[in-house]
C-alpha positions as CSV (number, residue, x, y, z in Angstrom):
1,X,11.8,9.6,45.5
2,X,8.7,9.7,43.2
3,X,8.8,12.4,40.8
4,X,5.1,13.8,40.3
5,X,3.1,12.8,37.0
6,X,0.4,16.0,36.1
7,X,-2.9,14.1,35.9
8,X,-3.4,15.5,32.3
9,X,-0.3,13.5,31.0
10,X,-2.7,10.1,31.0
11,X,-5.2,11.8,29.2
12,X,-5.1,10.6,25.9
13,X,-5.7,12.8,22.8
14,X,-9.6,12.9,20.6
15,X,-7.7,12.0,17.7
16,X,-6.3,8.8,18.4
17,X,-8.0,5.9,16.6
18,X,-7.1,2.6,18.8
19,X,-8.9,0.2,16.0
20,X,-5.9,1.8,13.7
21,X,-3.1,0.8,16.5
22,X,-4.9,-2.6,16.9
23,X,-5.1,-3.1,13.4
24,X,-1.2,-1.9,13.2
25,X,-0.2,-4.8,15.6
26,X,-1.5,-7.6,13.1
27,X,1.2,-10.4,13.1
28,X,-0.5,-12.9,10.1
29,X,-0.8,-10.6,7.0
30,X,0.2,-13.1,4.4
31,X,-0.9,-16.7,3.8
32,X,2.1,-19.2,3.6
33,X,2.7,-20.4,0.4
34,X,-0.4,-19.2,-0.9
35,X,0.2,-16.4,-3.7
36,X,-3.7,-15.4,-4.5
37,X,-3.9,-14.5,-1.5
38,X,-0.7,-12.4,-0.6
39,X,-1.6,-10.2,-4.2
40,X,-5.0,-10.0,-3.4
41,X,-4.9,-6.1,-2.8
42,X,-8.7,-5.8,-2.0
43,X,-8.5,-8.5,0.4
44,X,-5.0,-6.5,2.2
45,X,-7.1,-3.2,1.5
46,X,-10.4,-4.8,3.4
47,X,-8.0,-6.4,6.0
48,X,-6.9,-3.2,7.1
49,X,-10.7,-1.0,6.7
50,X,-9.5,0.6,4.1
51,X,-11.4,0.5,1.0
52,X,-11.2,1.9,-2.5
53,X,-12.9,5.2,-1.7
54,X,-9.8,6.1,0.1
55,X,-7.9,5.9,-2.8
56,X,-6.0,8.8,-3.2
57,X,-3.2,7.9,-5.6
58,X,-2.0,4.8,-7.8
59,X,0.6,4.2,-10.1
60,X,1.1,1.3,-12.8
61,X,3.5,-0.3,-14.2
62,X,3.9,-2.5,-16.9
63,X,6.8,-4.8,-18.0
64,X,9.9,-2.1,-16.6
65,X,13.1,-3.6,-16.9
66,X,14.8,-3.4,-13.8
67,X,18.7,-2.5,-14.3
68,X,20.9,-4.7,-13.4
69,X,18.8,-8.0,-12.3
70,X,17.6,-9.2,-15.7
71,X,14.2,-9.2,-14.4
72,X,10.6,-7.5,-16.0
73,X,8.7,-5.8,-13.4
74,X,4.8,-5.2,-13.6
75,X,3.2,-3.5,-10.4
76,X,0.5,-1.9,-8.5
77,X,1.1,0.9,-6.0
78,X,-1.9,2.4,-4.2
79,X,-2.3,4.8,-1.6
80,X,-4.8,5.1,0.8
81,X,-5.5,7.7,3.2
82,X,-8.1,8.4,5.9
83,X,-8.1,10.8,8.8
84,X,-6.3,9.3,11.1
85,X,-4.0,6.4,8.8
86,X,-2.5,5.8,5.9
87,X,-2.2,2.4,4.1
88,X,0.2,2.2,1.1
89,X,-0.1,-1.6,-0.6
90,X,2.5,-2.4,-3.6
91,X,1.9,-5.8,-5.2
92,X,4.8,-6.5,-7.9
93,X,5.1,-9.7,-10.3
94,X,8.3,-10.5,-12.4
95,X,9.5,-12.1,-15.6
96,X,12.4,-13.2,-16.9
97,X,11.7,-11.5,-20.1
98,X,9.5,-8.8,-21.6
99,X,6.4,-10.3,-22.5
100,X,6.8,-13.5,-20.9
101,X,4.2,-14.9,-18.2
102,X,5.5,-13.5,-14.2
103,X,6.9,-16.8,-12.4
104,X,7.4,-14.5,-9.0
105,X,5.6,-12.2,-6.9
106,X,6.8,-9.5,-4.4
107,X,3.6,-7.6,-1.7
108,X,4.5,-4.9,0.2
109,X,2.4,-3.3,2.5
110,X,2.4,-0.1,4.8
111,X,0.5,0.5,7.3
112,X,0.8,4.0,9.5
113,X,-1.8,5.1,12.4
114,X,-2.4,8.4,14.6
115,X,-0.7,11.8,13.4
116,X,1.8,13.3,15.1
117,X,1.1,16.7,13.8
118,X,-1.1,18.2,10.8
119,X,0.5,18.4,7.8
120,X,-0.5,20.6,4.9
121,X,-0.3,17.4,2.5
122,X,-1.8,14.1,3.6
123,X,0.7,12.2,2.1
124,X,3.2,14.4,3.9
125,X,2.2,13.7,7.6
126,X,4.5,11.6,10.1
127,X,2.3,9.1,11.8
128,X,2.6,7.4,15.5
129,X,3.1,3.9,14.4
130,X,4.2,2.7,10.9
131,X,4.5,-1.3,10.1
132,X,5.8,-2.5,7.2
133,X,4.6,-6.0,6.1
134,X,6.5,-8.0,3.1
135,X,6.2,-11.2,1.4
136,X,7.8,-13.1,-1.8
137,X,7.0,-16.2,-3.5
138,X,6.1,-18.4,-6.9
139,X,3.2,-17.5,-8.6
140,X,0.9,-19.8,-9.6
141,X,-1.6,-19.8,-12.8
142,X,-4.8,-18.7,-10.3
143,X,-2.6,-15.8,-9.1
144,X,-1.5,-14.1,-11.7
145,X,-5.1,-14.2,-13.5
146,X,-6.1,-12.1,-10.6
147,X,-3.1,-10.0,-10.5
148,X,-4.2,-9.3,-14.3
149,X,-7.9,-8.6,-13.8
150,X,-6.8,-6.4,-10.7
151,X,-4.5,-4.3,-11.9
152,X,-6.4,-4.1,-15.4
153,X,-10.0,-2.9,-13.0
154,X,-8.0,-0.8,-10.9
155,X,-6.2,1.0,-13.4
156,X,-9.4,1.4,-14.8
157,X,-10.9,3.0,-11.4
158,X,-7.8,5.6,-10.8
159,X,-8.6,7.0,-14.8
160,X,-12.1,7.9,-13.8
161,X,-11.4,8.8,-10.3
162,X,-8.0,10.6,-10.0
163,X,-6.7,13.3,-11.2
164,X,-3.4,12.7,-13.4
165,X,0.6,13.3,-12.8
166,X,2.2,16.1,-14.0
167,X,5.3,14.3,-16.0
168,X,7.2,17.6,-15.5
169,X,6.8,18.3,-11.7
170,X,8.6,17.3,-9.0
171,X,5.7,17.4,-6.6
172,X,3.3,15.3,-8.2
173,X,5.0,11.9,-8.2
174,X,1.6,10.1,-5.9
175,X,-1.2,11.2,-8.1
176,X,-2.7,8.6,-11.1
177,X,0.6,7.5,-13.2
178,X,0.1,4.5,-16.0
């Protein structure tokens, strides 16, 4: 016996944004063996629509020891948000000591479309779909000059254009943080 589907059940909603699932369902992020790409943040950013006017939070850091591995961590975390996605791309290089040149690279990228429900905060809300892209490697010379003049010209864009973290509060951990 067929069990009766209400028309209005394949209606689907105003707010879903079917670029954002397409986009979602990408399969080739990253480049094989081709670091100046896979740290290229504008290009992942661009990749995915999103550019830097959507930038809603960043935080840098700059040769963190990283307990227990021996390693040096230097990073870029930004966070992205329009209407209807979210896009969250951390691109981290590491060195075997502090002050020494990065020999490896680790991108991670985040990529969530369609709200479930409003949510007071945008950083807050639950999405439909959520893919997580990742990639590690060697870094090569050409890379980590980018890496540099990125992180060094996007640090520079979050000081101008977002507000900074309040150290002392809990809530504030995804606003501008050097």
């Amino acid at each position: 016996m067929k069990t009766h589907i209400p028309e209005d059940t394949f209606q689907q909603p105003t707010g879903v944004n079917f670029d954002a699932i397409r986009r979602s369902l990408r399969r080739h992020l990253f480049v094989i063996n081709r670091p100046e790409f896979n740290i290229n943040s504008a290009a992942l950013r661009t990749d995915f629509d999103m550019h830097i006017e959507h930038l809603v939070a960043a935080t840098f850091r700059r040769n963190e020891a990283l307990p227990g591995t021996g390693l040096y961590l230097t990073s870029t975390d930004l966070l992205l948000i329009k209407p209807l996605e979210m896009l969250r791309v951390t691109v981290s290089v590491y060195a075997s000591k502090a002050g020494v040149a990065p020999e490896t690279y680790a991108t991670r990228v985040v990529h969530s479309a369609n709200p479930i429900m409003p949510a007071v905060h945008q950083d807050e809300c639950e999405y439909e779909t959520t893919n997580v892209y990742s990639v590690v490697g060697a870094l090569t010379v050409f890379a980590l000059e980018h890496f540099w003049s990125e992180h060094d010209g996007l640090k520079k864009h979050a000081l101008a254009n977002l507000p900074e973290v309040d150290k002392h509060s809990p809530f504030c951990h995804w606003q501008f943080q050097a």
